[in-house]
N, C-alpha and C positions, 0 to 999 in steps of 0.2 A: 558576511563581511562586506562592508562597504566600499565603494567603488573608490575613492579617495587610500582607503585603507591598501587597496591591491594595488594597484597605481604607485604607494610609498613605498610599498614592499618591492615591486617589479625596480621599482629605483634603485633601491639599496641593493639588491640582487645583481644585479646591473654594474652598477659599482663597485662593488663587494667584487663582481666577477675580473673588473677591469681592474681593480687595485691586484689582487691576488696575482694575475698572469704580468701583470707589469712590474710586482714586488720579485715574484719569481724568475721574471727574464735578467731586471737589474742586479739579484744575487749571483745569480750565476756565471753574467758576466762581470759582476765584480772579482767574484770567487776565481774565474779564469786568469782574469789582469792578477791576482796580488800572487798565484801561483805562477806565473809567466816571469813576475818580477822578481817573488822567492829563486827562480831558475837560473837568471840572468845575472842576479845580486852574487849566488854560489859561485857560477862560472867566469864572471869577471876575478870572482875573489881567489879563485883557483888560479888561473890566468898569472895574476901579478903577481901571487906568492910563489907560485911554482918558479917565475923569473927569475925573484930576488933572492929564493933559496938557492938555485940550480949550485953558483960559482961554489958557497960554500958545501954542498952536499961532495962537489968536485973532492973538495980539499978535504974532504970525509970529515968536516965539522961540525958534527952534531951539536955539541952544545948552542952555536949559535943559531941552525937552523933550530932549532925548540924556542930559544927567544925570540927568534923572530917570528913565528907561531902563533905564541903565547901573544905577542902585543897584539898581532888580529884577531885571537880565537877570545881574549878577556873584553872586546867589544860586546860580545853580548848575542850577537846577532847571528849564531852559528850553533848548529846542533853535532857534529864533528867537522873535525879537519884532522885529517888522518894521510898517514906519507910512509910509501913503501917501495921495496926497490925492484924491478924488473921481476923478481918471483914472489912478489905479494909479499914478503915479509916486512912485517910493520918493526918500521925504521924510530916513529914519534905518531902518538894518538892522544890529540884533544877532543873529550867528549863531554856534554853537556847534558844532566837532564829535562827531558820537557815539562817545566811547571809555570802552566798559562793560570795568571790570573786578572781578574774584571772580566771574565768573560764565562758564563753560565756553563756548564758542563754539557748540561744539554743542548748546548748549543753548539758544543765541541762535535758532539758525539752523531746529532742532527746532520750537519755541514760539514762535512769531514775535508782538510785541506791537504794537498797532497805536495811536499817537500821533496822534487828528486836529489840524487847528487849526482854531483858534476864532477867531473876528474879533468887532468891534465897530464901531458909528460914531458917528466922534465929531463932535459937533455943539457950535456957539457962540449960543446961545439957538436960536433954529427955523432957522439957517443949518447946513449939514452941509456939514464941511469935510475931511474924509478918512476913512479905515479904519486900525484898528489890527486885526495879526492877529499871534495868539498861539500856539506848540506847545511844547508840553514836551517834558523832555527824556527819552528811557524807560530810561535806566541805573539808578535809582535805584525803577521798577519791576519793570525783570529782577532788582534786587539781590533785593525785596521778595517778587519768585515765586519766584525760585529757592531762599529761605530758608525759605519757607513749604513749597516740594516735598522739599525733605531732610529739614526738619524732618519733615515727614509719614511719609516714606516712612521713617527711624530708628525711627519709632510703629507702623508696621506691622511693620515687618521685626522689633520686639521683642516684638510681640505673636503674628507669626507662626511665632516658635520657643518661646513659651512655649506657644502652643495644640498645635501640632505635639507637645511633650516631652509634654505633657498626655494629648494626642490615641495618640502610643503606649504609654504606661504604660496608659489606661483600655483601647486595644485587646489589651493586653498579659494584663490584667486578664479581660475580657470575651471571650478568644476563647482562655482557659485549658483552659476543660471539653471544647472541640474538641483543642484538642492534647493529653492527656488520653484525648481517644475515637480519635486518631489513633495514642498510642503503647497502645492497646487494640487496636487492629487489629492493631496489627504484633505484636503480642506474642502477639494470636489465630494469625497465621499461620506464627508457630515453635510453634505449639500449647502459649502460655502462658497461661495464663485467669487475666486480672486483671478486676476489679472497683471501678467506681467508687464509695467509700460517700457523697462529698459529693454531693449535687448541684446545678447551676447555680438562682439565681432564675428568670434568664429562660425562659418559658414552653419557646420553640421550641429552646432550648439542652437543657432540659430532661428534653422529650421525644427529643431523638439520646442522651442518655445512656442513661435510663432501657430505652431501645431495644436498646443497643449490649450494655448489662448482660445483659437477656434473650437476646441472641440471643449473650453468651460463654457464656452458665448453658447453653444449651441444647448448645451445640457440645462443651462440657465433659460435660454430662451423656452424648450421645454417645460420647464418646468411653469414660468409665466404663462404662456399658453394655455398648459392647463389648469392653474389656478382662474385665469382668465375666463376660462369656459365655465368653470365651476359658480366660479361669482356669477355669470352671466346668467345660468340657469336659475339661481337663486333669489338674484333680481326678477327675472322675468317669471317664477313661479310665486314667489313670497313677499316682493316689492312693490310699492307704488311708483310707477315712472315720475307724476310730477313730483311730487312733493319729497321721495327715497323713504319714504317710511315705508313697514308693512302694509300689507292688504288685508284682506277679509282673512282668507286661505290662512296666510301666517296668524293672525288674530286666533281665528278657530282652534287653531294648533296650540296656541302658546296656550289657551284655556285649556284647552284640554289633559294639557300636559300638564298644568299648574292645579285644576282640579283632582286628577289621577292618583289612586291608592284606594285600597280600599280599605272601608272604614276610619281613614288617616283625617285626623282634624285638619283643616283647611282655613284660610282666615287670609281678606284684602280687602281690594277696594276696584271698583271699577266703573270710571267715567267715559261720558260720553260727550263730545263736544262737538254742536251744530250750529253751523256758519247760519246767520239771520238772511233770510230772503235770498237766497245764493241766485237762485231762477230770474230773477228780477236783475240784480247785480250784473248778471253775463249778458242779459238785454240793456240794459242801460248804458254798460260803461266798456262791454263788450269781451271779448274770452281773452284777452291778453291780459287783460287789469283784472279780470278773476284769477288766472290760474296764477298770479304774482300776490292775489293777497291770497291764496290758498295756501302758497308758498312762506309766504309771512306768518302765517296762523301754525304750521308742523315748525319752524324755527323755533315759534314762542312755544308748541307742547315741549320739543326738547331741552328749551333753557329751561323752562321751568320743573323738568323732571331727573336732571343733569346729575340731582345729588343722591337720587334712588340708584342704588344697583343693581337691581332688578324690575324692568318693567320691561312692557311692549305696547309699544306706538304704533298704529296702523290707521288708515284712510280706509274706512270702509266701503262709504258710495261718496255722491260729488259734493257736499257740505259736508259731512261727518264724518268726526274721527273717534276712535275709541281707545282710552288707555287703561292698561291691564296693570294693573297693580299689587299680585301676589304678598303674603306678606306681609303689606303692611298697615301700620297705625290709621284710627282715625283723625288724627290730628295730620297725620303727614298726607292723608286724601284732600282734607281743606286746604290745608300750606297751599297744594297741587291746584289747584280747583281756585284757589284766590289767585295767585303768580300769575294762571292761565288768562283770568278772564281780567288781570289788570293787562297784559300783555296788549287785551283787546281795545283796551282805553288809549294805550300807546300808539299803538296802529292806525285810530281813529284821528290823533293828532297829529301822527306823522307825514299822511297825506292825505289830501284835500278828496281824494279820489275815493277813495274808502266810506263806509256809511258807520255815522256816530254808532249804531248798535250793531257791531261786527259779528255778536252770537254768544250762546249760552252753553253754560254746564251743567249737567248733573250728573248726579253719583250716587252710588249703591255701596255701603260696606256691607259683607258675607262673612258670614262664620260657621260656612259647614260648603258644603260641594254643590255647584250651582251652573248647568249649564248655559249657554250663552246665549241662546234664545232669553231665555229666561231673564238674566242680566243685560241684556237689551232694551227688553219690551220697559223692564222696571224703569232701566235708567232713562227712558225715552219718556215715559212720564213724569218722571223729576223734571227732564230736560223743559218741560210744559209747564211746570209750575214755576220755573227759577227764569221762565218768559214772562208770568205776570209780574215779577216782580220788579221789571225794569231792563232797561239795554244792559249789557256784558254781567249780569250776575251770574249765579253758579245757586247749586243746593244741592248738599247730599243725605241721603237719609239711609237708615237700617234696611236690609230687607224683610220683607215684611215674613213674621212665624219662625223667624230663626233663632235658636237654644241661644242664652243667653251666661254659659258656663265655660268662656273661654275670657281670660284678661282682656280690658279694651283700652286701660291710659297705659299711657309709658311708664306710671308711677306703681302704677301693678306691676306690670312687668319688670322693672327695678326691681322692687321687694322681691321679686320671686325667683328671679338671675342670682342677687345677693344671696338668697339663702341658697342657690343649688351650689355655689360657689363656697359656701359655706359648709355645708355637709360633702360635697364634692359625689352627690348622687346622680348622676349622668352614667346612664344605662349603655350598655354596647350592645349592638345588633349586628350582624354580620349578612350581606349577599354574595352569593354566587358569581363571578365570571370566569365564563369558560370558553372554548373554543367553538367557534361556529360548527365547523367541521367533524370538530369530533367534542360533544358537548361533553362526555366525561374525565374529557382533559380542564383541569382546573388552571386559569392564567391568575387569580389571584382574588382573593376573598377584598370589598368594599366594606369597611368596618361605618355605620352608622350610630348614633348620635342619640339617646331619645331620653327624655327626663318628664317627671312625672309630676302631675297638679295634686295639691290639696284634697283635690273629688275624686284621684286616682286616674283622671284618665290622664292617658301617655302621649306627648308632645313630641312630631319628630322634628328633627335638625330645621327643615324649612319654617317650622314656626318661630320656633326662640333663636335659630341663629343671626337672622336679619336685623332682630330687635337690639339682639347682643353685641351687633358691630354699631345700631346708632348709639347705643347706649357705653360703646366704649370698655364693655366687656369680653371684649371676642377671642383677644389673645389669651385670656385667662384659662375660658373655656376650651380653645381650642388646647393647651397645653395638659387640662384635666387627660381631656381624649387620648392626647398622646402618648402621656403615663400611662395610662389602663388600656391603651394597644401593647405598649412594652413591655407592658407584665404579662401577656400572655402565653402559656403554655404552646410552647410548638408543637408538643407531641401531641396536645388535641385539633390543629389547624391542619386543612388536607393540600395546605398549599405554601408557601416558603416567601410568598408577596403579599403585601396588605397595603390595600388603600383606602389613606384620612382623607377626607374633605378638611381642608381648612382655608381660612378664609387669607386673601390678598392684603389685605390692612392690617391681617395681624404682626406680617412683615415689618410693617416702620416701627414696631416694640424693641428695640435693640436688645434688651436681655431677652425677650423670648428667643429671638434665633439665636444667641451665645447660646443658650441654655441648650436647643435643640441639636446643635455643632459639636457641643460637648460630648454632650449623652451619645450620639452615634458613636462619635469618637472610641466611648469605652466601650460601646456593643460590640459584643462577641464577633468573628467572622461566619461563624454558621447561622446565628442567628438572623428571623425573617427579617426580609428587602421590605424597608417601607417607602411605600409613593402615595407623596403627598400631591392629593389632587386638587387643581383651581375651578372654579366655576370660569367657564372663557371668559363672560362679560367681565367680571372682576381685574380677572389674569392680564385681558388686555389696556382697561385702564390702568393699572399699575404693572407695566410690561417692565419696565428698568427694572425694579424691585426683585418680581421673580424673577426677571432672566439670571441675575447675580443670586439668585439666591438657589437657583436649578444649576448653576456651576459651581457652588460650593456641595449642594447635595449630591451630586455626580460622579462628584472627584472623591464621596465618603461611599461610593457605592451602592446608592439609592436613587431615587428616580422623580419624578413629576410626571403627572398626567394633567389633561384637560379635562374637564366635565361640561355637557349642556352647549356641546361645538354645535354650532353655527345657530345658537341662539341669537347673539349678535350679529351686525354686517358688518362686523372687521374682515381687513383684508388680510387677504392668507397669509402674507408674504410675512409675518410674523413669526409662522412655524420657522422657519429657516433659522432666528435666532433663537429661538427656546427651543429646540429640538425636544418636547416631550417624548414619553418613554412613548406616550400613546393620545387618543384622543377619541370622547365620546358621544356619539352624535346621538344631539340633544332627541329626545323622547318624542318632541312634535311634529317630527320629521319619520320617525318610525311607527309612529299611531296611522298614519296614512297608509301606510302599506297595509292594513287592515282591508282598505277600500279596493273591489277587482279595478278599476277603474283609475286609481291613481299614476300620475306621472310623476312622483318624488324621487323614484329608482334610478330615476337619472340625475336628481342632484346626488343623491348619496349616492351614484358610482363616481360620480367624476369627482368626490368632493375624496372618495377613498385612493383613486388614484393620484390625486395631488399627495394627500398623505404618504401613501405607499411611493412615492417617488422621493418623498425624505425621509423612509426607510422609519415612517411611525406608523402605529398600528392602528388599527380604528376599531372601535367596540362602537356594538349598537346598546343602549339604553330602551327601556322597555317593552321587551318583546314580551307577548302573550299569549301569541298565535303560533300554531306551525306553520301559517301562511307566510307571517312574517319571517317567520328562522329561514324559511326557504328560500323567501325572494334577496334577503339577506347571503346567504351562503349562495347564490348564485351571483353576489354581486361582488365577489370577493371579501366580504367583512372578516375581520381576524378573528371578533369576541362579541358573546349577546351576552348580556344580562337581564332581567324580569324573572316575573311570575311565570314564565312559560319554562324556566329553570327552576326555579324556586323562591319561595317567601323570603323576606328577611327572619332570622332566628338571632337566637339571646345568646351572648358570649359570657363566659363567668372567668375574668380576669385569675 
């Protein structure tokens, strides 16, 4: 029961107390007065009539003492009057029966009013010749009490709903700044940090807010702190200081992770872009006017890569940078590759300072798994050739002996989208996630995505999903998925949670999410919890979107997770309004842990205790090693998934 609630109650009890004892005093001393008066009324009327009769009783006239009697006893107002001589014998007896009416029986019978009689004696000068005795009659003071108790109790009872309406609007008023510090609580414990700026007069009111304020400032500050830390390690492990792109380190990782799977088709693009004469330039124009056009040159890789949602940018040594291109088209590597080196034409006009041939590109497209030495060396002698060809060109070419059995225009990959869209053959695959701790606790099967070529071999999600959002098919796809999760058998699932990958832009389809809103709507309540999982990069450029759309899933008793966390440098502070169920730290963050040598374990703890401070879970993504499970479960992770649990296997809807 609520504090307002007991408060109204303790009121009206209160009330209730103080009506009751004050209704009960004012009966009683009404009920005393009208029986005082009943007393008084009798013995006056004894009084006068014993007078007026005496002479004639003298003169032994009865008849007249009877009419004179009668004229008082037919007023009404008398229960006998009755007249007897010195040895009680009844001389003249008027008697009345009691029949009280407007007045409740039980109310007779409740209140009992008590009529004495009164006598007199009447004398004929110093001779005493009988008694007269008098009772009234008590109808006409039950009328009397019982007018006076309604009447009452109508004055109470109107006084006692105006006090009470009073009495909850001031407690309504007054016990504000608590409800207030109550929805401060609650909002502290989805990790929302509000702030009270009015605050109460009342002292002790006062002081809980003033309290409540201090201790969200500090739980917030915390929590900034260690976000703060988290970023900082991650900067200073995976960042470049000048320029804020990646480094080598992040580079390595991102390949690696973007190469990973085995036997899994793989397909991108990977450029390398090296500043013309950089050595020369820092001598001539001196290290401030270098590291401001190094600075200029990461601005131009970003604009010009802004519309990819999947890449990585890093500065590898002091001219060159490299962009990782997972995924995608050859057409979308030239777009990249031309933007870049006109960027460079720009720069050369912009200022005087700058040399007309700011540097060159080249690129490699892959279509099979390719490490980065490798993709280096290649793209390093494009980089050579796309020099003879003039200041700010670019050149990318094939690698060299690679299968030539995977789609390469957009207009393949159309036809092949449309017709998987058409047959609706998009395969399920299922992985394992489980508990660090105790690996054969299952937190929920990852449902995967894979569709199948012409030549038979089988394409997963990372090939045709990327191509499927430029091409404006993604929600279609994604919606296949989601039917053929829903049609699955629970009794074959060892777990009650399933998470989609689907994509952020399939969001802005307004029938897809009615459609998805719906459909929960009529699923079953036992039926499995699905969480839909975002790729971070995605999720955080279209943050508005999912956040409203992870509070409609929420409220249907489903979830959102993150995938591929802290693949980008968004800042944390983002969790706070998406509250995912969970979050999965990206693959090229846990391939390091492979190495005795590595220092990652310190972003991934402090990156889990920022999560674990907004009470979300953190799953590590590809673990392979027990090395890894272990530095993992000592670092507090909730959940691993990989090979090191097991393969992806085939779901039959």
């Amino acid at each position: 029961m609520t504090l307002y609630r007991q408060l109204l109650i303790f009121t009206f009890v209160l009330f209730l107390t103080l009506f009751t004892s004050t209704w009960l005093i004012k009966l009683h001393n009404t009920r005393t007065f009208l029986e005082d008066q009943l007393e008084s009324h009798a013995q006056d009327t004894a009084t006068s009539l014993g007078l007026s009769i005496s002479p004639h009783i003298a003169e032994n006239d009865i008849a007249t003492v009877d009419t004179m009697m009668n004229a008082v006893f037919d007023r009404g107002y008398y229960r006998t009057i009755l007249l007897t001589d010195l040895d009680e014998k009844v001389l003249v007896e008027k008697t009345l029966n009691v029949v009280i009416t407007d007045v409740p029986a039980w109310f007779i019978q409740l209140i009992p009013l008590k009529t004495p009689r009164t006598s007199t004696l009447i004398t004929a000068g110093w001779t005493q010749i009988g008694h007269l005795y008098v009772e009234s009659h008590p109808g006409y003071g039950y009328k009397a009490l019982w007018d006076a108790t309604t009447s009452m109790t109508k004055v109470f009872g109107i006084i006692a709903v105006v006090v009470l309406c009073l009495g909850a609007i001031g407690l309504r008023l007054l016990l504000l700044p608590l409800r207030q510090v109550e929805r401060q609580a609650e909002d502290l414990c989805k990790k929302q940090y509000t702030f009270q700026s009015k605050l109460p007069r009342t002292r002790e009111l006062r002081r809980v807010v003033v309290a409540m304020n201090s201790m969200t400032g500090k739980v917030k500050q915390m929590f900034d702190d260690q976000a703060q830390v988290a970023e900082k390690l991650r900067k200073n492990a995976y960042s470049d200081a000048l320029t804020g792109l990646g480094n080598r380190r992040y580079l390595e990782g991102q390949v690696a992770a973007g190469m990973a799977g085995e036997g899994a088709a793989v397909k991108g693009a990977f450029l390398l872009v090296q500043v013309h004469n950089l050595l020369e330039i820092n001598q001539e124009k001196g290290y401030q006017l270098t590291d401001q056009l190094l600075q200029k040159i990461a601005e131009s890789i970003r604009e010009a890569t802004l519309q990819l949602k999947n890449c990585a940018l890093s500065r590898i040594s002091g001219g060159s940078f490299a962009i990782f291109l997972p995924d995608a088209t050859e057409e979308e590597a030239s777009h990249t590759a031309q933007k870049i080196t006109a960027g460079f034409t720009g720069l050369a006009a912009e200022n005087v300072g700058y040399p007309e041939n700011v540097g060159h590109v080249g690129g490699v497209n892959y279509n099979r798994a390719t490490p980065l030495g490798q993709l280096l060396s290649t793209a390093d002698r494009i980089v050579g050739s796309a020099r003879n060809q003039g200041p700010n060109t670019w050149m990318i070419a094939p690698l060299s002996t690679e299968p030539q059995d995977l789609p390469r225009g957009e207009q393949e990959w159309r036809q092949i989208l449309d017709q998987v869209l058409g047959t609706r053959e998009i395969a399920l695959f299922c992985q394992s996630v489980v508990e660090s701790r105790n690996p054969k606790q299952f937190m929920h099967l990852e449902i995967l995505a894979r569709i199948t070529l012409a030549s038979g071999q089988m394409l997963n999600a990372g090939l045709f999903i990327p191509l499927a959002e430029r091409l404006r098919r993604i929600s279609s796809i994604d919606r296949i998925v989601l039917e053929k999760t829903l049609q699955l058998d629970p009794a074959n699932l060892p777990t009650n949670e399933l998470a989609v990958n689907i994509s952020a832009s399939s969001l802005k389809d307004a029938e897809f999410v009615a459609w998805i809103f719906a459909t929960l709507r009529k699923r079953q309540p036992a039926a499995p919890k699905i969480i839909f999982e975002f790729a971070e990069f995605s999720a955080t450029r279209e943050l508005a979107i999912v956040r409203d759309f992870a509070r409609e899933i929420k409220a249907l008793g489903h979830f959102v997770g993150l995938d591929h966390f802290g693949q980008s440098f968004a800042n944390f502070g983002y969790l706070k309004s998406l509250q995912p169920k969970y979050v999965k730290i990206d693959r090229a963050f846990t391939d390091e842990l492979k190495k005795q040598d590595s220092d990652s374990h310190f972003f991934i703890g402090s990156l889990t205790s920022v999560a674990h401070s907004l009470d979300i879970l953190v799953i590590a993504e590809g673990v392979e090693e027990a090395r890894q499970h272990e530095t993992l479960r000592d670092l507090n992770i909730d959940g691993i998934q990989g090979y090191f649990i097991d393969k992806p296997s085939g779901l039959v809807a």
